[in-house]
C-alpha positions as CSV (number, residue, x, y, z in Angstrom):
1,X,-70.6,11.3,9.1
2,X,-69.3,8.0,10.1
3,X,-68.7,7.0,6.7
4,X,-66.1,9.9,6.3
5,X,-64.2,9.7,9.4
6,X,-63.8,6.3,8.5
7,X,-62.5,7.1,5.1
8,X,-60.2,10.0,6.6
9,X,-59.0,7.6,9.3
10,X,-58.0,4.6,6.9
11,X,-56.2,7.6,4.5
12,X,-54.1,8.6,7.8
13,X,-53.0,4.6,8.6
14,X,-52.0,4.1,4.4
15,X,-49.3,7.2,5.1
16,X,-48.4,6.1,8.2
17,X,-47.4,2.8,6.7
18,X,-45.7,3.8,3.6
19,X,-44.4,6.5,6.0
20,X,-43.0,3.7,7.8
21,X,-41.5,1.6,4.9
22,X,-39.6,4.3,3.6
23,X,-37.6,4.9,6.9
24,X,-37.3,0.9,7.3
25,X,-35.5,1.0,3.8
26,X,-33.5,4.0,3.7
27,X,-32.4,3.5,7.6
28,X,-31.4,0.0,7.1
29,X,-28.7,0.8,4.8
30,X,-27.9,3.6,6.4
31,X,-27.3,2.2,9.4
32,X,-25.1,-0.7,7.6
33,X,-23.0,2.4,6.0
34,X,-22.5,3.8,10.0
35,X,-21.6,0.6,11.5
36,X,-19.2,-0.2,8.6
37,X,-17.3,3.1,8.6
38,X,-17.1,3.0,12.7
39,X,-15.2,-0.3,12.2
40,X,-13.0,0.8,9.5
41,X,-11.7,3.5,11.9
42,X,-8.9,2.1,13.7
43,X,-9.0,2.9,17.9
44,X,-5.6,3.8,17.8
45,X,-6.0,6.5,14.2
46,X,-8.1,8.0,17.1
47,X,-5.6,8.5,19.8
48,X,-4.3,11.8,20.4
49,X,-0.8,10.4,21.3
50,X,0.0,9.9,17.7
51,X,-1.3,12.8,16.2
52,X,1.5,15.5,15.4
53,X,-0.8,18.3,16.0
54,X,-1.7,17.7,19.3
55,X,2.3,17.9,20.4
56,X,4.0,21.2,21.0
57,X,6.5,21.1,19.1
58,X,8.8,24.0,21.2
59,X,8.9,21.4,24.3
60,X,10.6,18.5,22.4
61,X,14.0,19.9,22.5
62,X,15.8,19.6,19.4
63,X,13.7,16.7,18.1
64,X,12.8,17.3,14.2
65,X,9.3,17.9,13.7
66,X,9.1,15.2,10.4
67,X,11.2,13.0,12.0
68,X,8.7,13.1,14.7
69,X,5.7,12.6,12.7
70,X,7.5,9.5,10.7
71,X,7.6,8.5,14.2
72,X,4.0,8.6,15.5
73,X,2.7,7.6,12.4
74,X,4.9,4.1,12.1
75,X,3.5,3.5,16.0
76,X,0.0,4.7,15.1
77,X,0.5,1.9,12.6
78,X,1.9,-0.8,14.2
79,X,-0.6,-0.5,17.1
80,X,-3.5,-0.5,15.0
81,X,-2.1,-3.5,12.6
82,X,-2.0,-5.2,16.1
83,X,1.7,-5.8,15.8
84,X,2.2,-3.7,19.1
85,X,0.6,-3.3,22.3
86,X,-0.6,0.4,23.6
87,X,2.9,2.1,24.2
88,X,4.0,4.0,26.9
89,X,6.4,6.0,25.7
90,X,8.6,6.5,22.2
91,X,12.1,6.7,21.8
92,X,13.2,8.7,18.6
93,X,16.9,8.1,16.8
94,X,17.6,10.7,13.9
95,X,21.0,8.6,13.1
96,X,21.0,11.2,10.3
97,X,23.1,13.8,12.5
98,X,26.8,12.9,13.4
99,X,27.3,11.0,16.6
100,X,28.2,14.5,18.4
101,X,25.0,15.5,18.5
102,X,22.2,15.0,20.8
103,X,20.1,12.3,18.4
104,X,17.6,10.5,21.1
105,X,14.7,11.4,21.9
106,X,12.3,9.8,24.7
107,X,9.1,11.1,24.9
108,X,5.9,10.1,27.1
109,X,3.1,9.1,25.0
110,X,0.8,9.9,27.7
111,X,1.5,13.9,28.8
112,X,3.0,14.4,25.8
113,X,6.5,15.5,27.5
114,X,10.0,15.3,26.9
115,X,11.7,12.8,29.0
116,X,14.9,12.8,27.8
117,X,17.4,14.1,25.0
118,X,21.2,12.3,24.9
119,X,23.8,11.7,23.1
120,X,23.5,7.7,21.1
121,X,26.2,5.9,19.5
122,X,25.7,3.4,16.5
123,X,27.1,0.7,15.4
124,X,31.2,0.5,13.8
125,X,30.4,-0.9,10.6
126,X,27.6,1.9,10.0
127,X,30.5,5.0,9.8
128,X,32.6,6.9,11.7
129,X,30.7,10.3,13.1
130,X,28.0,9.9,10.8
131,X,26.2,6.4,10.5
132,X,25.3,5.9,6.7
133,X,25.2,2.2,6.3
134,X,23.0,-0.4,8.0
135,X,22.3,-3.6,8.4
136,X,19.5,-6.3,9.7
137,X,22.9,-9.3,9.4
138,X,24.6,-10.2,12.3
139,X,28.3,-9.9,12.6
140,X,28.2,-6.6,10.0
141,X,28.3,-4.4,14.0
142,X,26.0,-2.0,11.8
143,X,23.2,-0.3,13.5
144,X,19.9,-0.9,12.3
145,X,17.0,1.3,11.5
146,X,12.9,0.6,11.7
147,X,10.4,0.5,14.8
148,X,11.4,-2.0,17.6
149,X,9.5,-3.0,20.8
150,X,11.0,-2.7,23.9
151,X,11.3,-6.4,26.1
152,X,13.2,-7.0,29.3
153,X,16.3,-6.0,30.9
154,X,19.6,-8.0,31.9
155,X,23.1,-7.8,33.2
156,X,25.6,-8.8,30.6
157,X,29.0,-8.1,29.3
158,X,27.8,-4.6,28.9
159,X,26.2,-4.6,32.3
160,X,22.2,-3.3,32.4
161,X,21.0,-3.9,28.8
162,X,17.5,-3.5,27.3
163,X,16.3,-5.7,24.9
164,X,14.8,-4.4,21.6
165,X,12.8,-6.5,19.5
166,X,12.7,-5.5,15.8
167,X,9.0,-5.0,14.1
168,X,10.3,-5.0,10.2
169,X,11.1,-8.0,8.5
170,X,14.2,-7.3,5.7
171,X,15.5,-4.2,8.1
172,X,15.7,-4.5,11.9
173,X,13.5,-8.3,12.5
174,X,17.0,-9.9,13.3
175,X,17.6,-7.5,16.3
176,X,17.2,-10.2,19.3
177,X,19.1,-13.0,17.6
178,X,22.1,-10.1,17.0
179,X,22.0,-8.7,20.3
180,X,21.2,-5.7,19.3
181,X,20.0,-3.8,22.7
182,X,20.2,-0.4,24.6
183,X,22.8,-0.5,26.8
184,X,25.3,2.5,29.0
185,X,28.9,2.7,27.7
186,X,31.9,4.9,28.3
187,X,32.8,5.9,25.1
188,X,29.3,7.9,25.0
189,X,30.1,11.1,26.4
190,X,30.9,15.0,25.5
191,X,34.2,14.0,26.8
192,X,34.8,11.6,24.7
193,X,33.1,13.3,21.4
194,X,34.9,16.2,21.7
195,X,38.4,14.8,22.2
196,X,38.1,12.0,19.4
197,X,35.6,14.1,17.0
198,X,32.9,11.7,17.1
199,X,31.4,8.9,20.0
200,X,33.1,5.6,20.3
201,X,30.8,3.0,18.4
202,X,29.3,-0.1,19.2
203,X,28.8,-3.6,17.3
204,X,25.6,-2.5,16.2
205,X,23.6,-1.0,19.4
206,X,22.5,2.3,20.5
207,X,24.7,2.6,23.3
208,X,24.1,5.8,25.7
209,X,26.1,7.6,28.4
210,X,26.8,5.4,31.8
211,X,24.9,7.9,34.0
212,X,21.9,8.0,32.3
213,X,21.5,4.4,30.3
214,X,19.7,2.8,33.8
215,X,17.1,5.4,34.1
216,X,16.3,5.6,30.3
217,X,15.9,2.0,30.3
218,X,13.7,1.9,32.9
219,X,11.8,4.3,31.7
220,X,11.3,3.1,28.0
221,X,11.5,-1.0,29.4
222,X,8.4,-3.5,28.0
223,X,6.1,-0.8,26.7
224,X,7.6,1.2,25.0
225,X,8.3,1.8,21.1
226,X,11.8,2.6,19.5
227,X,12.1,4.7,16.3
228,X,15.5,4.8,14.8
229,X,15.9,7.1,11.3
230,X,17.4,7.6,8.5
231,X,16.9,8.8,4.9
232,X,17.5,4.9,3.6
233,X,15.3,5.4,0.2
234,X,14.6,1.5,0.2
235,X,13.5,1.7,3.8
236,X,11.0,4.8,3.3
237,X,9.3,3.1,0.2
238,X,9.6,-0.5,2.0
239,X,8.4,0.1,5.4
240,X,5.3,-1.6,6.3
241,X,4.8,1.2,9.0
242,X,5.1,4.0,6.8
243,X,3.1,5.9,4.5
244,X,-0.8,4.6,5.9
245,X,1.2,1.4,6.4
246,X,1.5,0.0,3.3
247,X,5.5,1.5,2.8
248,X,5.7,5.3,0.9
249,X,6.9,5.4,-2.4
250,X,8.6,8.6,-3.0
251,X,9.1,9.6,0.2
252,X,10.7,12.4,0.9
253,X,14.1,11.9,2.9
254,X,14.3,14.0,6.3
255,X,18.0,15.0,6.6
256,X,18.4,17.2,9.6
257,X,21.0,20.2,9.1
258,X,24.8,20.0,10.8
């Protein structure tokens, strides 16, 4: 009797042991295949700021929806590369409409709202009512297109400017060094659009109306991201923010109608 409960005993600890080197050698891997996927995911891929679909599209005013997601995804990028802090906000510039249209767009990363839609003029050496050349050289005054940070504020020549610091090397990295910042200016107006058939233009920066350029700065100023667009084919397959941000061969351009 003792003999076989012995027997049945020993039989139960030799399962329980292999029992217990199977799970030590599958888990170990396993767990190895969990920790590394949880560190390839990126905190900010997760962030619900930059994903289109959490963004109602109807509240964003005439902001287009690809344009938009360009946008998000180039900050989801930069962020996560660690080439930008967490952003507050994100200022959109579809310099693929003419000057006489609404083409900024500021829009709170954090309630997902609208905070403002103006008028934006760019730069003389980049067109007449429609911008279609631009330039990261100083003294072309053409407007230049990529993702900048937003830095400080100062009183200048052109009174209370914002400072933008350009993010892409070969199309808008030369921004500081050309003074290329966010400043209010009187030739930004409907006034002024509708009487000369297009905005007046700067030497290269997106100037906005007088009565609004203060609180847009302010609003945007030292965390926020700037977005400013256009269909350049080099610049879609040579942005380092673009397409999972390694640039995006064969991207489609996003022209907006009018």
């Amino acid at each position: 009797m003792l003999k076989s409960q012995l027997k049945t005993l020993s039989g139960f600890l030799c399962v329980a042991a292999i029992t217990g080197v199977v799970v030590s050698f599958e888990g170990g891997p396993l767990q190895a295949r969990e920790e590394k996927r949880s560190r390839a995911v990126s905190p900010a891929a997760t962030n619900s700021a930059f994903r289109a679909a959490d963004w109602d599209g109807s509240k964003l005013g005439s902001l287009d929806q690809r344009v938009f997601k360009l946008a998000l995804n180039a900050a989801n990028c930069a962020v996560g590369a660690g080439k930008a802090g967490q952003p507050t906000t994100l200022t959109v510039i579809d310099y693929s409409r003419p000057s006489t249209q609404k083409r900024l767009w500021v829009v709170d990363l954090r309630t997902h709202s609208l905070l403002f839609e103006e008028l934006v003029a760019h730069g003389q050496g980049s067109g007449d009512n429609l911008a279609t050349r631009f330039s990261n050289e100083a003294e072309t005054h053409r407007s230049s297109i990529g993702l900048f940070a937003t830095k400080g504020t100062y009183v200048g020549k052109n009174g209370y400017s914002l400072r933008l610091d350009g993010l892409e090397a070969g199309f808008n990295s030369n921004a500081m060094d050309r003074a290329i910042v966010m400043h209010g200016a009187a030739y930004v107006s409907e006034a002024f659009a509708h009487a000369q058939g297009r905005l007046g233009r700067s030497w290269g920066c997106p100037a906005l109306r007088e009565g609004v350029a203060r609180e847009v700065i302010d609003s945007v100023k030292e965390t926020g991201l700037v977005f400013a667009y256009y269909p350049d084919p080099k610049w879609l397959s040579g942005s380092q923010f673009l397409g999972g941000c390694q640039g995006n061969p064969g991207a489609t351009p996003v022209v907006a109608a009018g």
